[in-house]
N, C-alpha and C positions, 0 to 999 in steps of 0.2 A: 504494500500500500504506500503509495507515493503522497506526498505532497505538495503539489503543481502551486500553489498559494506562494508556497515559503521563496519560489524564484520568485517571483511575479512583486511579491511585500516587501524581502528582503534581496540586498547583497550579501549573498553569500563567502567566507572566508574563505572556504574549505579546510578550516581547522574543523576536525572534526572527532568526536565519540559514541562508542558502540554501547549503549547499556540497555541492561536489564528490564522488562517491569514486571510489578508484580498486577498479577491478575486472577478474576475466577475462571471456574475451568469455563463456563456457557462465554466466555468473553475473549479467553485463547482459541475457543473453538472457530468463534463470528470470525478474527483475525487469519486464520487458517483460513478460513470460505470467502476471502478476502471484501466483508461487512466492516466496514470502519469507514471513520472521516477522520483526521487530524489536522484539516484544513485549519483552521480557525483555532486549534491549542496551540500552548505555549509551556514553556519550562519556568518554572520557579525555585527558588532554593531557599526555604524556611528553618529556620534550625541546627542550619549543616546537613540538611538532606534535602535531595530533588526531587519534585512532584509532578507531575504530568498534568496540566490543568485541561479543564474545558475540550477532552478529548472525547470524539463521539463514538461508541463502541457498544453493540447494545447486544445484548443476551435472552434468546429466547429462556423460558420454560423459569425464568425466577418472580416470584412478582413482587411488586413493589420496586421497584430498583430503578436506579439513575442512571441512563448511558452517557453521562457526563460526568459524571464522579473523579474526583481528585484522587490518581492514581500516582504511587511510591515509584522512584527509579531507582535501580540497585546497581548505585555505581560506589568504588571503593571514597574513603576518605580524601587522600590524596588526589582526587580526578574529578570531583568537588571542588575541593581548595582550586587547582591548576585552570579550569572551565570557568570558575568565578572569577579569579584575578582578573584573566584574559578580559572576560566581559567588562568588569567596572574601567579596568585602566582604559580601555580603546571605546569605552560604550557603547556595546554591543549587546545584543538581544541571543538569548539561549535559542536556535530554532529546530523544533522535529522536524525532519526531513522525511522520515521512510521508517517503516513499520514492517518487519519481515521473518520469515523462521530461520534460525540458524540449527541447522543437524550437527549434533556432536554425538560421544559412542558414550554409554557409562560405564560404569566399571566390570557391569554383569557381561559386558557385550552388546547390550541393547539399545537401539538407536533413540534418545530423545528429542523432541522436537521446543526449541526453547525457541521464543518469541524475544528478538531483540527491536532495540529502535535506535536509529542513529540521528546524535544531535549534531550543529554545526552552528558556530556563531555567524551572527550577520548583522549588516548594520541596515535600517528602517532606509528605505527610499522615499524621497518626496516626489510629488506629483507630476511632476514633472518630468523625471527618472522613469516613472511609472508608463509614462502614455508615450515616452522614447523606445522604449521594450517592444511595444506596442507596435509602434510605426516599423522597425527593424524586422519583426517576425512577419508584417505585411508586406516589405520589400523583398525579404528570401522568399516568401512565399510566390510572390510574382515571379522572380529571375528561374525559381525550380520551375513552373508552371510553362515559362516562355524556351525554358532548354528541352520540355517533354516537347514539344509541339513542333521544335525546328527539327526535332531527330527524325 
């Protein structure tokens, strides 16, 4: 699950982090059947830990439940501290990029399937910025359009 927003909103660094989150299992399932939006969330860091805000992720078969809910990111201490510095000294915004399964083996042999998400700092585009993006994907889109046609 992509993020098409986070190019579009931000300039992206490409500094970037692989983490964790924690979730229930109807909500690692939806992410598998690739149901999710992270269009519109952001990263927070409260306390010395990262949270996943305002991500849409909904889960059949529970009721009561909030597909917005303020989800925990499991990254080490150290990668915290390192992602924060970065952001305040150059202010820069925490942005989720992509949402996806990472395979690894456990110890029994058996394949587990762990849902990571990778962050990347960036810094906010103003309007300006925004409707240039805009104008560029409309000119490639011409020049490809005019090379199928001469071939």
């Amino acid at each position: 699950m992509f993020n098409k927003r986070a190019r579009f909103e931000y300039e992206l660094m490409g500094e970037g982090i692989e983490a964790g989150i924690s979730l229930k299992g109807a909500e690692a399932k939806s992410i598998r059947e690739n149901r999710g939006d992270i269009s519109r969330s952001s990263v927070r860091i409260l306390n010395g830990e990262a949270y996943l805000i305002n991500a849409n992720i909904p889960a059949t078969g529970i009721q009561k439940y909030d597909p917005t809910r303020t989800r925990k990111l499991l990254l080490h201490k150290r990668e915290i501290i390192s992602i924060l510095t970065k952001a305040k000294q150059q202010k820069l915004q925490i942005v989720p990029v992509r949402v996806y399964n990472k395979r690894s083996l456990r110890p029994n042999g058996r394949k587990s399937r762990l849902i990571k998400i990778y962050l990347e700092l960036g810094k906010s585009k103003r309007k300006f910025e925004k409707k240039e993006s805009i104008k560029l994907k409309d000119v490639q889109r011409d020049i490809e359009t005019e090379l199928k046609n001469s071939v």
